[in-house]
mmCIF file of the N, C-alpha and C atoms, coordinates in Angstrom:
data_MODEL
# 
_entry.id   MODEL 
# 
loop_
_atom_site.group_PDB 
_atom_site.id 
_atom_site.type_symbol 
_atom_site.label_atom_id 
_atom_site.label_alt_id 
_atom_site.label_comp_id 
_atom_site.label_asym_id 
_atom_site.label_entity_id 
_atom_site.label_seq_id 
_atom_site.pdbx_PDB_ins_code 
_atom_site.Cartn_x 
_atom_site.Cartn_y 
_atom_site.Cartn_z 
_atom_site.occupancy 
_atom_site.B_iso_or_equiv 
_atom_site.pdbx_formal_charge 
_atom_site.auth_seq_id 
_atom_site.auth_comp_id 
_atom_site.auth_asym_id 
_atom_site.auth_atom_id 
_atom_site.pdbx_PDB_model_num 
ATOM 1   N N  . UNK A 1 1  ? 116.935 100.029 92.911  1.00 0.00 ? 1  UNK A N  1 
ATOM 2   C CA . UNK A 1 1  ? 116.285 99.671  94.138  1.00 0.00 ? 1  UNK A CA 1 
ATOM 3   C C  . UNK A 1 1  ? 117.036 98.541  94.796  1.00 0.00 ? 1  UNK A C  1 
ATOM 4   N N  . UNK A 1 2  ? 117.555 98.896  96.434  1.00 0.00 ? 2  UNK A N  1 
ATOM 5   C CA . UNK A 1 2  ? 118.177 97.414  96.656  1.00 0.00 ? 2  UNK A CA 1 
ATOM 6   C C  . UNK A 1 2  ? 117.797 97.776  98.119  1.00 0.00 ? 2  UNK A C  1 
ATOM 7   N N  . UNK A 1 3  ? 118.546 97.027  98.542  1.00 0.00 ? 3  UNK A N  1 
ATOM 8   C CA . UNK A 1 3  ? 117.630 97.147  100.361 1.00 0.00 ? 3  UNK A CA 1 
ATOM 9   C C  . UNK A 1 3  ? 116.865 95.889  100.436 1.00 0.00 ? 3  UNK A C  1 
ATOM 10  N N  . UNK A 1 4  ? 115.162 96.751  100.645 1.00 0.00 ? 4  UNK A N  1 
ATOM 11  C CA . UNK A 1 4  ? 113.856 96.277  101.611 1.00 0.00 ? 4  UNK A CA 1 
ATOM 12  C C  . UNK A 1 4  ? 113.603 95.271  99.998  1.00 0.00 ? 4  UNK A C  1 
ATOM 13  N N  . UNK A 1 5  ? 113.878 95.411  98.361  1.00 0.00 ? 5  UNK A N  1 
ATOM 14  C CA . UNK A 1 5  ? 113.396 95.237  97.367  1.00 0.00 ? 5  UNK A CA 1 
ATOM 15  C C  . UNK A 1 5  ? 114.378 94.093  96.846  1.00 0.00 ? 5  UNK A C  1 
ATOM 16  N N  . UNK A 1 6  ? 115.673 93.243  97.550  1.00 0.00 ? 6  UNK A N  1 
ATOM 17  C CA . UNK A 1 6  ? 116.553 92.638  97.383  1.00 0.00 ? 6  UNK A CA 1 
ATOM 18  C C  . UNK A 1 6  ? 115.688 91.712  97.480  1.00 0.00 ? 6  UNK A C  1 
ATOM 19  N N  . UNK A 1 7  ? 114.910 91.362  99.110  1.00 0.00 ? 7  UNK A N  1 
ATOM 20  C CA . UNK A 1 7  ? 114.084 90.253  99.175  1.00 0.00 ? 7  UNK A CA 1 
ATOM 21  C C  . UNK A 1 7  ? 113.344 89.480  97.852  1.00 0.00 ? 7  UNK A C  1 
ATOM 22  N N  . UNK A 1 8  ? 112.674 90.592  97.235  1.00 0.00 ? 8  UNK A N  1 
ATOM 23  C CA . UNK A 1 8  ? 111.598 90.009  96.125  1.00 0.00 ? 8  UNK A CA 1 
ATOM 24  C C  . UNK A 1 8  ? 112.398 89.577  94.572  1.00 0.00 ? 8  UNK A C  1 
ATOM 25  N N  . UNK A 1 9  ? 113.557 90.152  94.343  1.00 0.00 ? 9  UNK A N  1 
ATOM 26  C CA . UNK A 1 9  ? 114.167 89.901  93.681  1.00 0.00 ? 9  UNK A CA 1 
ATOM 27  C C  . UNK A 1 9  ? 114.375 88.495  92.805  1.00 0.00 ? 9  UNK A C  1 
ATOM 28  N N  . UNK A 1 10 ? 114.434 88.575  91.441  1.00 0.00 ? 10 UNK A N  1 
ATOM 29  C CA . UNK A 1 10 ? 113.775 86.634  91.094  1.00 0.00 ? 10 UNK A CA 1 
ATOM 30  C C  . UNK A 1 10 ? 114.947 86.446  89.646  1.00 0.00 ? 10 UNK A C  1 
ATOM 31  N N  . UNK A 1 11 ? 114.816 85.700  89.280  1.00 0.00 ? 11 UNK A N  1 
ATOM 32  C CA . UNK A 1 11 ? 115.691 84.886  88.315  1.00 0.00 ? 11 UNK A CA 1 
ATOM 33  C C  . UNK A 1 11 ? 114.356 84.396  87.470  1.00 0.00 ? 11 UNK A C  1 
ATOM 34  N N  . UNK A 1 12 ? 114.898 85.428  86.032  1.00 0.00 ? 12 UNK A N  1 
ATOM 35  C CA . UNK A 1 12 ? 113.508 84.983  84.496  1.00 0.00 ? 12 UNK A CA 1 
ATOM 36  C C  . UNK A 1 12 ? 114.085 83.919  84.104  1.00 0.00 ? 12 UNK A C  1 
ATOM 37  N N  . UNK A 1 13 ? 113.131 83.623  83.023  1.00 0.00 ? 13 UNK A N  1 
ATOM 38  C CA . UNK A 1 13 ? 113.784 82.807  82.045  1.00 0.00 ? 13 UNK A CA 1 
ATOM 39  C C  . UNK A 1 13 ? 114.417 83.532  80.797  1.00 0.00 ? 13 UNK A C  1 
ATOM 40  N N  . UNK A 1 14 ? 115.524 83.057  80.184  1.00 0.00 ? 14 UNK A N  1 
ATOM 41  C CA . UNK A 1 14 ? 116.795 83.863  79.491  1.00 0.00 ? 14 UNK A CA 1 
ATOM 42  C C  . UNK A 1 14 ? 115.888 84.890  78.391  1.00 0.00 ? 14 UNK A C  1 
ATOM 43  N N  . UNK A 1 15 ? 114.728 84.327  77.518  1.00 0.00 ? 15 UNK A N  1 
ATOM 44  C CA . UNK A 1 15 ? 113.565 85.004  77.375  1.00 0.00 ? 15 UNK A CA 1 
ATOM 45  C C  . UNK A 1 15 ? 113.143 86.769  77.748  1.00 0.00 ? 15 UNK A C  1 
ATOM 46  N N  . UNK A 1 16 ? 113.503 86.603  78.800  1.00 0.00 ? 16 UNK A N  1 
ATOM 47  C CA . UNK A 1 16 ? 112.958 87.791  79.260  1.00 0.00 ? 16 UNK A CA 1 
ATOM 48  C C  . UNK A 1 16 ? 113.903 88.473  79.537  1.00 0.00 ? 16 UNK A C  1 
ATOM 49  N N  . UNK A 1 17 ? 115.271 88.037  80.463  1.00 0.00 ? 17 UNK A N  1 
ATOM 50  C CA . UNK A 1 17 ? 116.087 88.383  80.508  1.00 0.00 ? 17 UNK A CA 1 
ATOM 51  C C  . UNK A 1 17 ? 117.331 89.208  79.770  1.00 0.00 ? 17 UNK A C  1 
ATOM 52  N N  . UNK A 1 18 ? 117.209 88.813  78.399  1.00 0.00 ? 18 UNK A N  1 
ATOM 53  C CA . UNK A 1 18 ? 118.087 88.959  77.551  1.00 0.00 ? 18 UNK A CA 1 
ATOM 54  C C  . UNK A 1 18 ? 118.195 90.596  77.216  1.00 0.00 ? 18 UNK A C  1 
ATOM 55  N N  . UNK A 1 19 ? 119.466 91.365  76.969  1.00 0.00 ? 19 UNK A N  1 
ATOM 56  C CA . UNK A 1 19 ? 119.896 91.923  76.904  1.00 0.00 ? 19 UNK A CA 1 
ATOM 57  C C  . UNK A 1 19 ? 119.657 93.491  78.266  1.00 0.00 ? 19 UNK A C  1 
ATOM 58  N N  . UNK A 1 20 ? 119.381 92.482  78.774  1.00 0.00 ? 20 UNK A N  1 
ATOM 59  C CA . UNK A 1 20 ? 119.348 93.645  80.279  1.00 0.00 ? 20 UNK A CA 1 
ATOM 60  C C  . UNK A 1 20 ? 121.025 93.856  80.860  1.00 0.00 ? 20 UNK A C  1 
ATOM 61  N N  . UNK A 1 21 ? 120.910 94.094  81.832  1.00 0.00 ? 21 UNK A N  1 
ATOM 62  C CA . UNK A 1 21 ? 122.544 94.775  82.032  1.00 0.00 ? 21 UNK A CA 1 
ATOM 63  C C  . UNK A 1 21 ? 122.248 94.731  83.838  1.00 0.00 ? 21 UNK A C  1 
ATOM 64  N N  . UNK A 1 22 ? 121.709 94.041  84.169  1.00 0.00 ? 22 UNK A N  1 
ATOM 65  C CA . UNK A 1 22 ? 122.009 93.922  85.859  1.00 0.00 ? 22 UNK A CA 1 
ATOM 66  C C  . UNK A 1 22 ? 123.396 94.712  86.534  1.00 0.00 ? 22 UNK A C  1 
ATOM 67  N N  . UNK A 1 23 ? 123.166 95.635  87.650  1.00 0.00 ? 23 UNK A N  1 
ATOM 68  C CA . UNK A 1 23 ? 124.295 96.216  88.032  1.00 0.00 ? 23 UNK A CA 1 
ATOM 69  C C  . UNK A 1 23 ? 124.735 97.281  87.375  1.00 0.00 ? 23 UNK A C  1 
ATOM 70  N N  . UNK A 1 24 ? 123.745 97.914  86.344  1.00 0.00 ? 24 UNK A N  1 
ATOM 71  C CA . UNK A 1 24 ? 124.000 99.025  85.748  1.00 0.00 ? 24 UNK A CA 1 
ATOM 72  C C  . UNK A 1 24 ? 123.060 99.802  85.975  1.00 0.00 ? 24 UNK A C  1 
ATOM 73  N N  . UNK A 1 25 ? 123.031 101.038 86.857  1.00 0.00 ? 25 UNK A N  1 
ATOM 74  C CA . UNK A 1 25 ? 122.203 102.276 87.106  1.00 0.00 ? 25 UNK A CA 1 
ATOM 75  C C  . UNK A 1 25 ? 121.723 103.236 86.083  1.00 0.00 ? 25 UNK A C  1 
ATOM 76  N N  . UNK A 1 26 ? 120.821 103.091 86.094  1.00 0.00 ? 26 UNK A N  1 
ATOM 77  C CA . UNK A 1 26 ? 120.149 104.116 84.994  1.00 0.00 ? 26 UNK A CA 1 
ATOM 78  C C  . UNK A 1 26 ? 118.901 105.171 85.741  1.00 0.00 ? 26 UNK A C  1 
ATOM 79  N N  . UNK A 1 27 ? 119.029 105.724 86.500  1.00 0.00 ? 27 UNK A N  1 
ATOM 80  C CA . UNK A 1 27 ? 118.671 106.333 87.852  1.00 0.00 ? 27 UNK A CA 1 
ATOM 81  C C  . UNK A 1 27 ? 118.525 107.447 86.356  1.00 0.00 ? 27 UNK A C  1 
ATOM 82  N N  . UNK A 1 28 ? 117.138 108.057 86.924  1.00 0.00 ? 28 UNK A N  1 
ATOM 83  C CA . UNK A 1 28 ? 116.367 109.234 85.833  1.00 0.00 ? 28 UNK A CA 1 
ATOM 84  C C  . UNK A 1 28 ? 116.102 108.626 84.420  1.00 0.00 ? 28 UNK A C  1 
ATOM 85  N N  . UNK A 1 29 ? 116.308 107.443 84.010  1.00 0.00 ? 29 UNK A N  1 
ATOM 86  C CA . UNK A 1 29 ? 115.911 106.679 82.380  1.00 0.00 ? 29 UNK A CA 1 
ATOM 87  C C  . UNK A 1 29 ? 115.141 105.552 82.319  1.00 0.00 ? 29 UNK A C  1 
ATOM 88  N N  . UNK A 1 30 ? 113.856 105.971 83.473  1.00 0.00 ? 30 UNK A N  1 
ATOM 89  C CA . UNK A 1 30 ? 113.367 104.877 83.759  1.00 0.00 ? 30 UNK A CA 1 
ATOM 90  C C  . UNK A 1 30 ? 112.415 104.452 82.079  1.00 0.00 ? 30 UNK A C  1 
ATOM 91  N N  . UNK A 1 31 ? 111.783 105.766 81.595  1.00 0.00 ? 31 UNK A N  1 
ATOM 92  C CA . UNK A 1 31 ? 110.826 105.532 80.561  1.00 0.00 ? 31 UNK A CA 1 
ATOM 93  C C  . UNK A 1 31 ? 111.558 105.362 79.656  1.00 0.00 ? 31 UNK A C  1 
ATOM 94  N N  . UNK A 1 32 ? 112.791 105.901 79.130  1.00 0.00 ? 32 UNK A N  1 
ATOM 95  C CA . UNK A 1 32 ? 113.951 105.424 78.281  1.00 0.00 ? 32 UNK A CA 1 
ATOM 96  C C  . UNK A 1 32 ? 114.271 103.904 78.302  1.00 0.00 ? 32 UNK A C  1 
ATOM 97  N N  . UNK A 1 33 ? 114.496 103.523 79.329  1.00 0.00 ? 33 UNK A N  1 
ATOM 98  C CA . UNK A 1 33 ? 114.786 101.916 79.110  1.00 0.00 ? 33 UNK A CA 1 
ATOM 99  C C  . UNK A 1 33 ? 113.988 100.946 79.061  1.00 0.00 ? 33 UNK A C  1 
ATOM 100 N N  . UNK A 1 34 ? 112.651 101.527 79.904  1.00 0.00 ? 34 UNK A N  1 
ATOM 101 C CA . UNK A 1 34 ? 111.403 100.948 79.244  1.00 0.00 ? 34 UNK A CA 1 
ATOM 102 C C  . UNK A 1 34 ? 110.937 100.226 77.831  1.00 0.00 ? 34 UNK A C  1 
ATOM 103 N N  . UNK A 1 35 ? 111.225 101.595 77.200  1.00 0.00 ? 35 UNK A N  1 
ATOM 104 C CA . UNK A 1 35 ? 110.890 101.386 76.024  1.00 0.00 ? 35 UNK A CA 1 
ATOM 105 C C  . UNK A 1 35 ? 111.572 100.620 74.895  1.00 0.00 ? 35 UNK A C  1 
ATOM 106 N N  . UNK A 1 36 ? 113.334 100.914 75.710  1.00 0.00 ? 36 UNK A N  1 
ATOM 107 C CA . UNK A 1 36 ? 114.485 99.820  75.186  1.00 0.00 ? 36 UNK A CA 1 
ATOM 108 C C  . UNK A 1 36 ? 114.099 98.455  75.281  1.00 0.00 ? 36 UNK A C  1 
ATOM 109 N N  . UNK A 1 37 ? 113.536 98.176  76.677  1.00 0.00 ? 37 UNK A N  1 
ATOM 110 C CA . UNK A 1 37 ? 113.298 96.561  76.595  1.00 0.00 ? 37 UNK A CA 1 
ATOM 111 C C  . UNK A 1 37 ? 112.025 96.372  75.795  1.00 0.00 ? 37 UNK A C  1 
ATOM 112 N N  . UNK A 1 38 ? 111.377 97.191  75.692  1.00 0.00 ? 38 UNK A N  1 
ATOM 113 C CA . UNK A 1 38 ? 109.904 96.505  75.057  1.00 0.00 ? 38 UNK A CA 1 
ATOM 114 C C  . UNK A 1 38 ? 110.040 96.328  73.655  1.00 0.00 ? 38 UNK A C  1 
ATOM 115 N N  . UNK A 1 39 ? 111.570 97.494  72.828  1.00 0.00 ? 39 UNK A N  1 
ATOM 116 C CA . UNK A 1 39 ? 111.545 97.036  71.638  1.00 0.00 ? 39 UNK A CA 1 
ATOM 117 C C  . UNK A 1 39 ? 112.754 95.929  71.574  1.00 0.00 ? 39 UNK A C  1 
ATOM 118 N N  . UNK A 1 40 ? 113.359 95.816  72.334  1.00 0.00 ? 40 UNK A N  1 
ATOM 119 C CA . UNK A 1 40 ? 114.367 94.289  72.322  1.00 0.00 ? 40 UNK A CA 1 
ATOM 120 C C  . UNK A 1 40 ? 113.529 92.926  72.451  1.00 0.00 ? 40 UNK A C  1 
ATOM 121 N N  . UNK A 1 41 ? 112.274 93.439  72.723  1.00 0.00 ? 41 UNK A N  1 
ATOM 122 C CA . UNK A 1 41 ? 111.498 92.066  73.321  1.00 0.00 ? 41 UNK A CA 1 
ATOM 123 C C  . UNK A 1 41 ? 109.923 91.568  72.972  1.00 0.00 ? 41 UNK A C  1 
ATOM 124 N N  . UNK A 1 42 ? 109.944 92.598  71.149  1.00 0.00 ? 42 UNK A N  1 
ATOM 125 C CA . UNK A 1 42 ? 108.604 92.889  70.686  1.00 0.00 ? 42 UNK A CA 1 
ATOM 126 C C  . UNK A 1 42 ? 108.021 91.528  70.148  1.00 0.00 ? 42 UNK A C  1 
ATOM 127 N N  . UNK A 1 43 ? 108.617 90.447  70.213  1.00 0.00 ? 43 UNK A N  1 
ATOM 128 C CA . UNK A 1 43 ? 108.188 88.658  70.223  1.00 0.00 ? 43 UNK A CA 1 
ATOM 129 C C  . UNK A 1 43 ? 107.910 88.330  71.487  1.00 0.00 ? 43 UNK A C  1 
ATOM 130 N N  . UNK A 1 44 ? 107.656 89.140  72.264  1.00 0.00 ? 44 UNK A N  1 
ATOM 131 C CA . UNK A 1 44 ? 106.772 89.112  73.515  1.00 0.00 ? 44 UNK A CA 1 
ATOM 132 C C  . UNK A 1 44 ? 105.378 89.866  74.031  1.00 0.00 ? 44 UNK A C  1 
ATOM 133 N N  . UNK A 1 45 ? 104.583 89.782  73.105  1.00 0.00 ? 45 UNK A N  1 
ATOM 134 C CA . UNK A 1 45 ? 103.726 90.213  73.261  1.00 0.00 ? 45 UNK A CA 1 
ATOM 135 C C  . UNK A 1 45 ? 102.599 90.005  74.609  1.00 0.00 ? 45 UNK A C  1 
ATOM 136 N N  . UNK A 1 46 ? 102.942 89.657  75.518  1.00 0.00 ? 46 UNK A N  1 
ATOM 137 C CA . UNK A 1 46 ? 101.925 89.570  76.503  1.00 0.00 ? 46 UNK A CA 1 
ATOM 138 C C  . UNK A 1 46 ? 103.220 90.665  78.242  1.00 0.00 ? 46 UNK A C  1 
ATOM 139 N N  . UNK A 1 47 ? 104.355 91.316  77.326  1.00 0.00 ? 47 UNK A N  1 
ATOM 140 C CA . UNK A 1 47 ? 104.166 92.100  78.247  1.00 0.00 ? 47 UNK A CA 1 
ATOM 141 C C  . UNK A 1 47 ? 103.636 93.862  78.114  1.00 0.00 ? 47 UNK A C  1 
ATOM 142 N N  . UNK A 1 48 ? 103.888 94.159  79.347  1.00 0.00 ? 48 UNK A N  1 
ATOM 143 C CA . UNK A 1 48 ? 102.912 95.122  80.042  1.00 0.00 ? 48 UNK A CA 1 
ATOM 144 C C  . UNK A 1 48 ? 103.905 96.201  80.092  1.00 0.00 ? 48 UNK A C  1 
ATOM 145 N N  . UNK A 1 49 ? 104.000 97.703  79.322  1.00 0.00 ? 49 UNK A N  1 
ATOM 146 C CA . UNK A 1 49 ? 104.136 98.916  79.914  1.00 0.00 ? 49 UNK A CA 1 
ATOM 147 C C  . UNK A 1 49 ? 103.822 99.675  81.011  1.00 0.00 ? 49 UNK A C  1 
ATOM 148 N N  . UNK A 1 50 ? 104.149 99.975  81.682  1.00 0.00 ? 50 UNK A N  1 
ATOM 149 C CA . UNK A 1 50 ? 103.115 100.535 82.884  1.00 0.00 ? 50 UNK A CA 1 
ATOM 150 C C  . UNK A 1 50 ? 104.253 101.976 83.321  1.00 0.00 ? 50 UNK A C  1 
ATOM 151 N N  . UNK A 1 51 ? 102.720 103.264 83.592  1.00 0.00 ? 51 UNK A N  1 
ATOM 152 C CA . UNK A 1 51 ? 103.771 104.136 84.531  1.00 0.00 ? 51 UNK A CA 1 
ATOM 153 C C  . UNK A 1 51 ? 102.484 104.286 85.652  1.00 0.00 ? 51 UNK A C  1 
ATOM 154 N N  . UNK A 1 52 ? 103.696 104.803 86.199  1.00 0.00 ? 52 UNK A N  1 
ATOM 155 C CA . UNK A 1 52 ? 103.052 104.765 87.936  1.00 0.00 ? 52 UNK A CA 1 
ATOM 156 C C  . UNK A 1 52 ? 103.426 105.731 88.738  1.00 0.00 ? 52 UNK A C  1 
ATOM 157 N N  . UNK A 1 53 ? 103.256 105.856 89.974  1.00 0.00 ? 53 UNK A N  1 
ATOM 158 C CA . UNK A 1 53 ? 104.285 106.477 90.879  1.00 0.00 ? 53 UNK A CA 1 
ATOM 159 C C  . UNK A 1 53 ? 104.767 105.713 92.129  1.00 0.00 ? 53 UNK A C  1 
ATOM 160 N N  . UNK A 1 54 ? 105.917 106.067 92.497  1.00 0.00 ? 54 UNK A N  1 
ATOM 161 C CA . UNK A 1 54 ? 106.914 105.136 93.536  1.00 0.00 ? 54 UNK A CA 1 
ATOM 162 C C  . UNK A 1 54 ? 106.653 106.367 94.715  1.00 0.00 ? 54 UNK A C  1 
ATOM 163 N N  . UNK A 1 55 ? 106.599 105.443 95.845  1.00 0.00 ? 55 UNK A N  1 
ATOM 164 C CA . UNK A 1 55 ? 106.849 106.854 96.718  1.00 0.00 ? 55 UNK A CA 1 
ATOM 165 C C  . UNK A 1 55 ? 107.935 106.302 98.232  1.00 0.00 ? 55 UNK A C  1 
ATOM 166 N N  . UNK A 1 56 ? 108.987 106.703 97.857  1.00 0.00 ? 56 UNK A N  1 
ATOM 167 C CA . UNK A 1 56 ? 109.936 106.524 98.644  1.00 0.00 ? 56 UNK A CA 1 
ATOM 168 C C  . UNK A 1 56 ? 110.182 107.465 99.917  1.00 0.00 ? 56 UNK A C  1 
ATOM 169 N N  . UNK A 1 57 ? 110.086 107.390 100.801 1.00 0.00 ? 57 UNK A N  1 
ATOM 170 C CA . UNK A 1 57 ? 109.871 107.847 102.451 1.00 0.00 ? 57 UNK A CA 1 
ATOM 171 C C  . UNK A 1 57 ? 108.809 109.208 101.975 1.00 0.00 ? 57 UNK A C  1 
ATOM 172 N N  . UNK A 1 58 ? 107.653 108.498 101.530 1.00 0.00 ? 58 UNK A N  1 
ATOM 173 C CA . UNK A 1 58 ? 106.311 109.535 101.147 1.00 0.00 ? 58 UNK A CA 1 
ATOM 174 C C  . UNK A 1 58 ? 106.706 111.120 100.584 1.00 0.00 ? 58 UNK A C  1 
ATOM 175 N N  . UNK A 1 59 ? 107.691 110.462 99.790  1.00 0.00 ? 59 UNK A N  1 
ATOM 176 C CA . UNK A 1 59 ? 108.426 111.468 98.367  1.00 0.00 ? 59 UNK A CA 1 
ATOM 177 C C  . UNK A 1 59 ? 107.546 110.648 96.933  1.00 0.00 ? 59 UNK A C  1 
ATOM 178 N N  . UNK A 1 60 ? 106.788 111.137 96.146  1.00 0.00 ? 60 UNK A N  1 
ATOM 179 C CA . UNK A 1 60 ? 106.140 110.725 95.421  1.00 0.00 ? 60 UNK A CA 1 
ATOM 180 C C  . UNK A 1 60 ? 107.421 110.285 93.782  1.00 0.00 ? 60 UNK A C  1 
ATOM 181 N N  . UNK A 1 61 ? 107.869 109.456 92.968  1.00 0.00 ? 61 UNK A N  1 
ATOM 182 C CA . UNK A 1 61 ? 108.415 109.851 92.252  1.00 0.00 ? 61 UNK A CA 1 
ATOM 183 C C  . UNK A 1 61 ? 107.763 108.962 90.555  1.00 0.00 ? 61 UNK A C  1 
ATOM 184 N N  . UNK A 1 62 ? 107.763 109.556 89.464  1.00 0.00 ? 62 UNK A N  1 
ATOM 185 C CA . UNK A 1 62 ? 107.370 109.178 88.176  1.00 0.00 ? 62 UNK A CA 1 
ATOM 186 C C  . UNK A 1 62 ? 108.039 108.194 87.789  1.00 0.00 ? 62 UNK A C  1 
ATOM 187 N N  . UNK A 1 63 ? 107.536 106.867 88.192  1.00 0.00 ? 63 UNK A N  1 
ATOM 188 C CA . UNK A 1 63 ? 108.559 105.905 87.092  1.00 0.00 ? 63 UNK A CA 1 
ATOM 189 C C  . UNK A 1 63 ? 107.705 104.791 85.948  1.00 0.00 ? 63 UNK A C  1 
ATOM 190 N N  . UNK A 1 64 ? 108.253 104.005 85.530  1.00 0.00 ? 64 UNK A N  1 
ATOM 191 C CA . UNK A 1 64 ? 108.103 103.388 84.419  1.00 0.00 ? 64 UNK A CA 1 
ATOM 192 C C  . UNK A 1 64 ? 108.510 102.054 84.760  1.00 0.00 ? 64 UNK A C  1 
ATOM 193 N N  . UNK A 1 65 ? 107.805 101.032 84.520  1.00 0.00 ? 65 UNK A N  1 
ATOM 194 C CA . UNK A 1 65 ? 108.070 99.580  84.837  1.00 0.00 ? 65 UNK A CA 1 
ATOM 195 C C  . UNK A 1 65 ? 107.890 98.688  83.904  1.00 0.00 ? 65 UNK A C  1 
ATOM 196 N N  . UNK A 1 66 ? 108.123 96.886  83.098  1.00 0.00 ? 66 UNK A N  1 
ATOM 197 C CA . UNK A 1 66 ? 107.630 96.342  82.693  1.00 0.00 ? 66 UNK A CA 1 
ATOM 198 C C  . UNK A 1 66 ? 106.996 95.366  83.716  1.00 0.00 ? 66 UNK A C  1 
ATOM 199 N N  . UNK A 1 67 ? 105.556 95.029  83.162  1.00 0.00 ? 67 UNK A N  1 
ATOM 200 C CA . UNK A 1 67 ? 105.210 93.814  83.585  1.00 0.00 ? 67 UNK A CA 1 
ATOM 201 C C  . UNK A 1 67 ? 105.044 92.441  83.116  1.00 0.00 ? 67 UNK A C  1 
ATOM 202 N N  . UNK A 1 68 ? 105.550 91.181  83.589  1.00 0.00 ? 68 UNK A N  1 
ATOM 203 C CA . UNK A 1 68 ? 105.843 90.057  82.335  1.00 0.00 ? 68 UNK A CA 1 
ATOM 204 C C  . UNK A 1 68 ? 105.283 89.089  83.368  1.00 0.00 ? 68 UNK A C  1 
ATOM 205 N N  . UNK A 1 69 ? 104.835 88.424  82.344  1.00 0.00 ? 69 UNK A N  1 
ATOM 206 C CA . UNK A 1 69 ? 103.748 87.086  83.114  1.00 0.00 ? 69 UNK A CA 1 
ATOM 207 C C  . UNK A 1 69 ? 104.293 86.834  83.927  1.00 0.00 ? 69 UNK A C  1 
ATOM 208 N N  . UNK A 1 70 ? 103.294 85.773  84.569  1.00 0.00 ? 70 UNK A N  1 
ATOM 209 C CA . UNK A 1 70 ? 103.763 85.228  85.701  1.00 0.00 ? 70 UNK A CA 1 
ATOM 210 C C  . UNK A 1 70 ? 103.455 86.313  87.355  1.00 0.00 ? 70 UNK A C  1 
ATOM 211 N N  . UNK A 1 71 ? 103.284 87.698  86.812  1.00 0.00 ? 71 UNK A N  1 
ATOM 212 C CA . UNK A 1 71 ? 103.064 88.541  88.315  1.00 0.00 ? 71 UNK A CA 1 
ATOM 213 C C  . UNK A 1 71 ? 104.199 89.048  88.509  1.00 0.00 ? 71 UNK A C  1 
ATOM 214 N N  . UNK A 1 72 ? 105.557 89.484  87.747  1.00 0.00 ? 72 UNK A N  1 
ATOM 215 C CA . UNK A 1 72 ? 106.546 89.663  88.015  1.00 0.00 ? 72 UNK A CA 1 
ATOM 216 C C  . UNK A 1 72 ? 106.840 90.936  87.207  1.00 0.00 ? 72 UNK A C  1 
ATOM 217 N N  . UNK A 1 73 ? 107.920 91.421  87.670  1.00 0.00 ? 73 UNK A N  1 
ATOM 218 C CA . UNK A 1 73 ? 108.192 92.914  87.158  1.00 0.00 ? 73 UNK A CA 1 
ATOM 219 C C  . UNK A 1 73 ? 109.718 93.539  86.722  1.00 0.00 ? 73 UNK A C  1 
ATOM 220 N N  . UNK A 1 74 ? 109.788 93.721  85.609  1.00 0.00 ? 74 UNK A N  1 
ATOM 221 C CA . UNK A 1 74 ? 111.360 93.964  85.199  1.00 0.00 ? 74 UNK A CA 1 
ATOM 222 C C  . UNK A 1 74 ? 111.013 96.044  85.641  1.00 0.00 ? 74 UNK A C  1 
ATOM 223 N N  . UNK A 1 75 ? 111.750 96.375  86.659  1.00 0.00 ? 75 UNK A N  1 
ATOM 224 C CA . UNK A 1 75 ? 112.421 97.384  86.994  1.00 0.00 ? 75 UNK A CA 1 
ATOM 225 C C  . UNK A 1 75 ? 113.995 97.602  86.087  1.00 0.00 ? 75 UNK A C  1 
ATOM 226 N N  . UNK A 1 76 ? 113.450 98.955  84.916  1.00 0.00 ? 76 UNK A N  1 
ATOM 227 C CA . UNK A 1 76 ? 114.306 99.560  83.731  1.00 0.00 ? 76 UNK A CA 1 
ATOM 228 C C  . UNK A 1 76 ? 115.393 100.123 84.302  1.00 0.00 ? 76 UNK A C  1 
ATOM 229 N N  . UNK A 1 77 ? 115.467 101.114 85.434  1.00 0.00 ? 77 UNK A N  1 
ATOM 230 C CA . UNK A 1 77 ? 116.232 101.288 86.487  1.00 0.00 ? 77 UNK A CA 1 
ATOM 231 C C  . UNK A 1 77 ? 117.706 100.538 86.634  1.00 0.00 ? 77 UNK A C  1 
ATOM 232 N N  . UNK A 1 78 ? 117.015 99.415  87.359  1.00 0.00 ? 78 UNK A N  1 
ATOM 233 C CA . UNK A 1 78 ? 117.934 98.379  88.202  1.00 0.00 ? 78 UNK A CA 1 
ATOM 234 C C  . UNK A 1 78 ? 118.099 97.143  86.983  1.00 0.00 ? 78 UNK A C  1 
ATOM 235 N N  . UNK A 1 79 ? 117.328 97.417  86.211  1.00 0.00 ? 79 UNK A N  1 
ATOM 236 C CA . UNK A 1 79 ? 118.029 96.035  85.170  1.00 0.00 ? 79 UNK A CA 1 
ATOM 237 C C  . UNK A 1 79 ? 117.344 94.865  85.912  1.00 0.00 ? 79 UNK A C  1 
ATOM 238 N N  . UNK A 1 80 ? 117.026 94.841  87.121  1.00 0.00 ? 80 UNK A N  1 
ATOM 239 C CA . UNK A 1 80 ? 116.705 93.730  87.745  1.00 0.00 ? 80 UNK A CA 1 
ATOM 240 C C  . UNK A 1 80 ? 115.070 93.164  87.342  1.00 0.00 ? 80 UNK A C  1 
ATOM 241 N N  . UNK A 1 81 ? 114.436 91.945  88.203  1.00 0.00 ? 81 UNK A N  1 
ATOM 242 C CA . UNK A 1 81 ? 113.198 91.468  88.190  1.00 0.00 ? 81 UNK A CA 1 
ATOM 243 C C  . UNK A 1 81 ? 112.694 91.417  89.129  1.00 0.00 ? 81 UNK A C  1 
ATOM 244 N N  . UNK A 1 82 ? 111.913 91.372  89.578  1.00 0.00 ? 82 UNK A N  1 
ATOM 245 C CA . UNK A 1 82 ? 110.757 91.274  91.056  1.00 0.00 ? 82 UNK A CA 1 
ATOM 246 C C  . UNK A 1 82 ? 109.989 90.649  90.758  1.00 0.00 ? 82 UNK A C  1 
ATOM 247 N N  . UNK A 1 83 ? 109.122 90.203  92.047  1.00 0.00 ? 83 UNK A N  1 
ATOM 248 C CA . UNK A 1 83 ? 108.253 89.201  92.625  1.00 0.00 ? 83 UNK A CA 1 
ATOM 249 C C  . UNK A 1 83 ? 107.243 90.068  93.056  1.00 0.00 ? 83 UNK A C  1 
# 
């Protein structure tokens, strides 16, 4: 996701961050990497699995997100974090 989703874009603490890969596309492995970070990061117990749906120009699509305190969101995808 980059564009309109650059805006919200945030800086974790190394914590959360760690072993993500920013700048690496994983476009269709959203529940795959999901599950990569949740077991790289199982001394974190207060985050959040979540699936959902995205709907990009009211195209509905299946993805997979973490959610980590604070109100913020590691997108498996983009490697990245949101606000």
């Amino acid at each position: 996701m980059t564009g309109a989703m650059e805006a919200y874009r945030v800086t974790v603490e190394e914590r959360f961050s760690r072993g993500t890969d920013p700048g690496r596309d994983y476009r269709g492995r959203c529940y795959e990497m999901a599950i990569k970070y949740l077991a790289t990061h199982v001394d974190e117990p207060a985050l959040r699995l979540v699936h959902g749906t995205l709907y990009i120009v009211g195209v509905p699509y299946a993805h997979a997100w973490i959610e980590i305190p604070g109100g913020r969101v590691f997108d498996p995808v983009s490697q990245v974090f949101y606000d």
